[in-house]
Structures are given as structure tokens and as C-alpha cells.
matplotlib code that plots the C-alpha trace (Angstrom):
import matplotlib.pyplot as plt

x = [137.6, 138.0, 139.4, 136.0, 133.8, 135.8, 135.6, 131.6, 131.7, 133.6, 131.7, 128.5, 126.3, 128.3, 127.5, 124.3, 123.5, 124.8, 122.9, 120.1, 121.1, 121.5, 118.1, 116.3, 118.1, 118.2, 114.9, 112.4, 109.9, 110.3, 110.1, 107.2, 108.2, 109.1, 107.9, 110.4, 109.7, 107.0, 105.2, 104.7, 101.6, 100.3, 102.5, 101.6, 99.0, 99.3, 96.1, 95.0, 94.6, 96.9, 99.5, 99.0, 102.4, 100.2, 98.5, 102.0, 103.9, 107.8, 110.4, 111.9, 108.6, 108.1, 111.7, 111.4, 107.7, 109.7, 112.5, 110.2, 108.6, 111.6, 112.6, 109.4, 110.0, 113.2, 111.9, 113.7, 110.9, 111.4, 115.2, 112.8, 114.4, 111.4, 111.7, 115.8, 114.4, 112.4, 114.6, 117.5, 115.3, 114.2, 117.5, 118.3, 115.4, 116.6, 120.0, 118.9, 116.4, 119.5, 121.6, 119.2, 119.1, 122.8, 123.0, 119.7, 121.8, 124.0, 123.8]
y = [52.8, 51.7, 55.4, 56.9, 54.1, 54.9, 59.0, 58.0, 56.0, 59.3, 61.6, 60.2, 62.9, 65.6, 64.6, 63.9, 67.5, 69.2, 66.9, 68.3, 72.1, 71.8, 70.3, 73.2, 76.0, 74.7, 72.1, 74.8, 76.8, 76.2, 78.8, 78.5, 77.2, 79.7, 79.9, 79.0, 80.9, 83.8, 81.2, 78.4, 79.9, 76.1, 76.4, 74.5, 77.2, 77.6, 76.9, 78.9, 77.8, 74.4, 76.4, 78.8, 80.2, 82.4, 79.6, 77.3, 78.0, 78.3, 75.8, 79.4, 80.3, 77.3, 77.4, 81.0, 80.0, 77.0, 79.3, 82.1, 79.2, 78.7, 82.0, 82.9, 79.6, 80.4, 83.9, 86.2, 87.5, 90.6, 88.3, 86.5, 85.5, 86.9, 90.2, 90.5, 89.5, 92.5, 94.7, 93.7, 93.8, 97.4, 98.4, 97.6, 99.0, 102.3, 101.9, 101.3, 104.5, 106.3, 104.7, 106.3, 109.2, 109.8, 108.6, 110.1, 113.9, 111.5, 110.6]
z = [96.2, 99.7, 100.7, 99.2, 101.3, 104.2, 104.1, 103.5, 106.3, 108.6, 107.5, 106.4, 108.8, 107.6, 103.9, 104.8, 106.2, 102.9, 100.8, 103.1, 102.8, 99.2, 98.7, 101.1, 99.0, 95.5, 95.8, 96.3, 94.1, 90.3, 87.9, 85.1, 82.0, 79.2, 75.6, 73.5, 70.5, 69.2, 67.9, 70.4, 71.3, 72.2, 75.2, 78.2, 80.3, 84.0, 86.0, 88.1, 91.7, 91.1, 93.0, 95.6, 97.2, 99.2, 101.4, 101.4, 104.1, 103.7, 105.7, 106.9, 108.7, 109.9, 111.7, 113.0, 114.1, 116.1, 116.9, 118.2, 120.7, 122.2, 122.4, 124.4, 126.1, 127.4, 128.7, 126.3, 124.2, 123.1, 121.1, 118.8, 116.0, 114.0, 115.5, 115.0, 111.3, 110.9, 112.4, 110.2, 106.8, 108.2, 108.5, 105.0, 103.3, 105.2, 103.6, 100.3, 101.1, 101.9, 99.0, 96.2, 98.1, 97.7, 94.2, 93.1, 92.0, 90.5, 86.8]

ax = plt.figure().add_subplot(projection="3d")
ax.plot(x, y, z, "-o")
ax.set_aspect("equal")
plt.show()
């Protein structure tokens, strides 16, 4: 007992900062709930407008908007992390372009 309160007491930022990743990656956006069965047509309905995920801004955005600052900030703005973002997401749509490309003759 006194070895566990002692490895909290060490390492109590270090646990601290997983609880904290954990809750960022797992604690976000909730899937709707499913209808159980055909016939469980008095499931609970989703109303419209309660929930916008267009006008709710992401903890990711708000970092790379923060990040971006202090990229432009430090003088290197053309390094933005938002900018190496794009670039690596574009790279990977034209690998997955050139992926089905390969395998499209393929069957």
C-alpha cells in the first residue's frame, strides 16, 4: 500500500499527463445511440441543431492555431505546423491515389 502511495507520490505529473492524454483521445465525440432491434421504432430521436460539430472547434485546431502563432512568432512561417499538416495529408491522399492505381487491374 505504501509502495503504490509512494510511486503516486514520484510520479504523480507523469500519471497525471496520461490521465490527460487518455481523456483528449478517448473523451471526445460520442457516437449516436443505436436501435436495438427492428422494432424499437420509439427510439430516442436526435434533434436537430442540439449539436453542431460544424461550429465546435476541435482541441487539435485550437493547438495548431496556438502552434501556428508561435511559428509566425518565431519568424519561420512558411514551418507552420498547419502547413507541414497539409502537406503530409496531401502526400497520403496521393499515395492512396497511386495505391488504387496499382491495384485497380488487380482482382
Amino acid at each position: 500500500m505504501f509502495k503504490f502511495a509512494g510511486f503516486i507520490a514520484r510520479n504523480g505529473a507523469i500519471l497525471l499527463a496520461f490521465i490527460g492524454v487518455g481523456y483528449f483521445l478517448f473523451g471526445g465525440k460520442k457516437e449516436e445511440p443505436k436501435v436495438s432491434s427492428p422494432w424499437a421504432v420509439n427510439a430516442p430521436a436526435h434533434v436537430p441543431g442540439s449539436t453542431s460539430s460544424g461550429s465546435k472547434v476541435s482541441m487539435t485546431d485550437k493547438v495548431l492555431k496556438a502552434a501556428d502563432s508561435a511559428a509566425k512568432y518565431a519568424g519561420v512561417g512558411d514551418l507552420t505546423p498547419t502547413a507541414i499538416k497539409d502537406q503530409a495529408v496531401g502526400g497520403m491522399n496521393k499515395a492512396e491515389t497511386g495505391l488504387s492505381k496499382a491495384t485497380s487491374g488487380q482482382d
